[in-house]
Phi, psi and omega in degrees: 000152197262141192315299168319299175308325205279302188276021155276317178309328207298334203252022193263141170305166206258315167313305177285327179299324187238033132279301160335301170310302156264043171255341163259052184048337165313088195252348170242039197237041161209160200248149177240161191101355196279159173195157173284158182311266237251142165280354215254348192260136153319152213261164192221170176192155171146165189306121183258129154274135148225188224192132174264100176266138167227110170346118192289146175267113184308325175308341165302286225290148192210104177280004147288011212248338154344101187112322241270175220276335191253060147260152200281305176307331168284333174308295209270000134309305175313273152332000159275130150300164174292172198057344167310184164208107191266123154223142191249106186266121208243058124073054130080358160312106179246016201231013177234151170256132184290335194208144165254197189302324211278286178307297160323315172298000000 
């Protein structure tokens, strides 16, 4: 992202940035629900990877495969570049965790 753009976005509202959006037709090119962790945390901008979490089906589910290098949550940690922003949505689920310490770091 160009140095500029980036710190015009940084200071622009969540509003304005998506009437722009649905003023060029985009109109379903959002996640709903985001809010910050801290009230206290700053506002972010920057190039987004995101990433759809979906409950695993116990009928499926194979707990070695956990971790493993080509799960989707790890592909797409990796694969966000720096400076990037990975956001993950997880269908309004707040009582699972998507990722643990290890893989974020």
């Amino acid at each position: 992202m160009i140095d500029d753009l980036h710190h015009r976005l940084h200071h622009l509202s969540t509003a304005t940035v998506s009437m722009q959006l649905l003023k060029r037709g985009l109109r379903h090119v959002f996640i709903g629900g985001i809010a910050p962790l801290r009230a206290d945390q700053q506002r972010i901008a920057g190039p987004v990877s995101t990433l759809r979490f979906l409950p695993y089906r116990e009928d499926l589910d194979d707990p070695a495969r956990r971790g493993h290098p080509d799960s989707a949550q790890r592909q797409a940690i990796e694969q966000t570049p720096e400076g990037h922003v990975l956001v993950i949505e997880t269908r309004g689920e707040r009582g699972g965790g998507v990722l643990g310490d290890i893989l974020a770091t």
